[in-house]
C-alpha positions in Angstrom: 12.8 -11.2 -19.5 12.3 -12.6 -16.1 8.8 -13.4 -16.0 8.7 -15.2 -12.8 10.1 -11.8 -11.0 7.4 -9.9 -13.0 4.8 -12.0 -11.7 5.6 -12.2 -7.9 6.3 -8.3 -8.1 2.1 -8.2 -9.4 1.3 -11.1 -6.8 3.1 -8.8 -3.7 1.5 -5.7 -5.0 -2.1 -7.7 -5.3 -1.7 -8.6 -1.5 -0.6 -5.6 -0.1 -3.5 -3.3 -2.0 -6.3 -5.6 -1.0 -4.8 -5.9 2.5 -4.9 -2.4 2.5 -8.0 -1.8 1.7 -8.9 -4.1 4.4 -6.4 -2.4 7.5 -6.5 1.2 6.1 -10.4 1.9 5.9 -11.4 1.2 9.5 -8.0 3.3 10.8 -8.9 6.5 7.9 -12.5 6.4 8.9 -11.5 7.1 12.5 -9.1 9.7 11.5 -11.6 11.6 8.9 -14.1 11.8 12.0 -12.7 11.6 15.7 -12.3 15.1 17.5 -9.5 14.0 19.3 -6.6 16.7 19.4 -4.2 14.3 19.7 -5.1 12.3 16.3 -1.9 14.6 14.7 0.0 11.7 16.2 -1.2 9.4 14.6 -1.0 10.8 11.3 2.4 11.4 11.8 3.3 7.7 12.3 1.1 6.7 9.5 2.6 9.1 6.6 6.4 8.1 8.3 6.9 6.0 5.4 6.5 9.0 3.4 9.5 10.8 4.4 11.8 7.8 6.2 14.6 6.3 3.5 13.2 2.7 2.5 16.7 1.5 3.8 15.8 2.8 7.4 12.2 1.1 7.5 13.5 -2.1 6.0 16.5 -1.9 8.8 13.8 -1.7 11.4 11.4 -4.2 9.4 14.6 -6.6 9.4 15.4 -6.6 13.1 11.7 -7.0 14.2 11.1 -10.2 11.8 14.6 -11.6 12.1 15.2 -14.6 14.4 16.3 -12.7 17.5 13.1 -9.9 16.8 9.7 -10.0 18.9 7.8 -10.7 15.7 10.0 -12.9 14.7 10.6 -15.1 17.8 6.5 -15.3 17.7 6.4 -16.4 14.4 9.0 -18.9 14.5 7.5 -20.7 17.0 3.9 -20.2 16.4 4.9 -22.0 12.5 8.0 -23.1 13.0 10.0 -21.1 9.9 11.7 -17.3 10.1 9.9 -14.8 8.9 12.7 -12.8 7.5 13.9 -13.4 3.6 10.3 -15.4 3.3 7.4 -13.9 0.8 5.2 -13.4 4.0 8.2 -11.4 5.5 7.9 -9.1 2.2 4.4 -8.5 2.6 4.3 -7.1 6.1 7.0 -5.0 5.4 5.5 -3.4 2.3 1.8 -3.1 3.7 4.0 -1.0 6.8 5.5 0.8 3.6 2.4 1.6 1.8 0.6 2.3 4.4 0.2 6.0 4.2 -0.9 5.9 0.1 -4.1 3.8 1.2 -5.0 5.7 4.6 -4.3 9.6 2.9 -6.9 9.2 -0.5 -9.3 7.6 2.0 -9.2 10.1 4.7 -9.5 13.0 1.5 -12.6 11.1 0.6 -14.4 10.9 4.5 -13.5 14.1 5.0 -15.6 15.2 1.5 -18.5 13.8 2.6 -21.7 16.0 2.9 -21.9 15.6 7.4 -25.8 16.1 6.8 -25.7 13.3 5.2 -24.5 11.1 8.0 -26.7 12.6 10.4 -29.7 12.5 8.3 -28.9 9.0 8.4 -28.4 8.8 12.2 -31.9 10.8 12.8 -33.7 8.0 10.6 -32.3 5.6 13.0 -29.8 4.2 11.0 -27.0 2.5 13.2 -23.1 3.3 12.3 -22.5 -0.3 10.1 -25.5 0.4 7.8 -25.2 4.3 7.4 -21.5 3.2 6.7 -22.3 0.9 4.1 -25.1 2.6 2.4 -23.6 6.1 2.8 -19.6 5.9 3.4 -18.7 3.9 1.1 -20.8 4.1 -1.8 -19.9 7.8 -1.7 -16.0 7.4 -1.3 -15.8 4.7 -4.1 -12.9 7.3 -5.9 -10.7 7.3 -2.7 -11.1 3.6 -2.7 -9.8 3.7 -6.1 -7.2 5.6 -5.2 -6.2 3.9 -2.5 -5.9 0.6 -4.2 -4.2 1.9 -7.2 -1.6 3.6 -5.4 -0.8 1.1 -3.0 -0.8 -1.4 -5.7 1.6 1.0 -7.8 3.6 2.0 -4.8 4.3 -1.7 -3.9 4.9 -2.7 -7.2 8.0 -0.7 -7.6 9.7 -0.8 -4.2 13.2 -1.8 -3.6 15.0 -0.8 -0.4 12.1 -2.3 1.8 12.5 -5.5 -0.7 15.9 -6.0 -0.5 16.8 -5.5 3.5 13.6 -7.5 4.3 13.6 -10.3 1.5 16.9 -10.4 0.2 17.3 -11.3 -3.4 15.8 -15.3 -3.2 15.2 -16.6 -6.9 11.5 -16.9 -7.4 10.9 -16.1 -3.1 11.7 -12.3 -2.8 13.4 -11.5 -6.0 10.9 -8.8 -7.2 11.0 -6.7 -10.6 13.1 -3.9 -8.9 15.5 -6.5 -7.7 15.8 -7.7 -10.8 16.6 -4.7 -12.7 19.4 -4.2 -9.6 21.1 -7.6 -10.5 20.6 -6.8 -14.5 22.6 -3.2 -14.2 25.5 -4.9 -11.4 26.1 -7.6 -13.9 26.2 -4.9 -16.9 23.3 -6.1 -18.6 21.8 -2.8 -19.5 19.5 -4.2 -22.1 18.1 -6.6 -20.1 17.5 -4.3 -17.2 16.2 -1.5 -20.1 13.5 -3.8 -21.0 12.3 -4.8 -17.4 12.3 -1.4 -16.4 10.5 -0.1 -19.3 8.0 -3.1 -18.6 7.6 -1.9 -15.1 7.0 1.8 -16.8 4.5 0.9 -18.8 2.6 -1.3 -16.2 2.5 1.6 -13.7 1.2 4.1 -15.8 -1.1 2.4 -17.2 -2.6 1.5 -14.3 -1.9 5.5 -13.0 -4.2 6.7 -16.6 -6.8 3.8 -15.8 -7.5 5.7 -12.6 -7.1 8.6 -13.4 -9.9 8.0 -16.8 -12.2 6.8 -14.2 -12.3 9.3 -11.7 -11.1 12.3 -13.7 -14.5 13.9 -12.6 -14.5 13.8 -9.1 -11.2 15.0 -9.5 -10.8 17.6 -12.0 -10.6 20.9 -10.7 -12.7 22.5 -13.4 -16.5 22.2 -13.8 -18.1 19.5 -15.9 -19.1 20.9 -19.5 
């Protein structure tokens, strides 16, 4: 069992879900509430991921963080090292890849929210940081969960993103799904049984931990 894959699949997914918690809120907040018509645009670039092969987002991912890309060229000479096939290269990729499993259960949440609420808040004088903190959030801690768990899940897993982006670097950007890829090319089924049904057992039991924690906010029957 390749433990050191195992672990920097868990330390990739770790980044990109707290990262995402981080980038996704301020963006799904503004989604849940603006009244601009043109928002639809938006949420079409967001959920791309959802629909766009991992191969064709990875392509792109490449040629922008490769060494003749704008991102790239910045970050070469800003640090002096490519960005491409490095574990920082892997995590902007994936937070561009999980992107829409953060920014969807948190706009669900906002958009739940009791609006008398808010502006019960906003008539006591309450300005938009506290009535956000003390309100929003407190009251959307199951799409938070969500959020996290799926992005974490999501990211754990990937491979297309992974392997045009990171390539397949020994204890850099070989991840669990890359691993599993080398195990069944070199015909090492029971190798590549046992990480994937490692990987299995991870992601759903992280799924059932969510889903035993906010099973009543979620359930669509009533509460006995």
């Amino acid at each position: 069992m390749n433990l050191q894959a195992l672990l920097l699949s868990v330390r990739l997914a770790l980044t990109v879900a707290l990262l995402l918690l981080v980038l996704a809120m301020p963006l799904a907040y503004w989604l849940a509430f603006t009244k601009w018509r043109g928002k639809f645009l938006l949420e079409s670039i967001v959920a791309l991921p959802l629909v766009l092969p991992p191969t064709v987002l990875g392509f792109y991912a490449l040629i922008l963080f490769g060494s003749r890309g704008t991102i790239g060229k910045l970050w070469q000479s800003l640090f002096g090292h490519p960005l491409a096939f490095t574990f920082t290269g892997l995590v902007l990729a994936s937070l561009l890849y999980s992107l829409p499993f953060a920014v969807q259960p948190l706009i669900t949440s906002f958009e739940s929210l009791d609006r008398r609420l808010l502006d019960a808040s906003s008539t006591l004088g309450a300005s938009p940081g506290r009535t956000f903190l003390r309100i929003i959030l407190p009251l959307s801690w199951p799409g938070l969960v969500s959020a996290f768990v799926l992005s974490f899940a999501h990211t754990l897993g990937e491979f297309g993103v992974v392997l045009m982006v990171g390539g397949n670097l020994p204890g850099i950007t070989r991840t669990v799904s890359i691993d599993i890829y080398d195990r069944v090319q070199a015909m090492d089924y029971s190798g590549a049984h046992r990480m994937a049904l490692l990987l299995l057992v991870i992601s759903f039991a992280v799924l059932a931990a969510v889903y035993s924690i906010t099973r009543r906010v979620w359930s669509p029957w009533p509460a006995r």
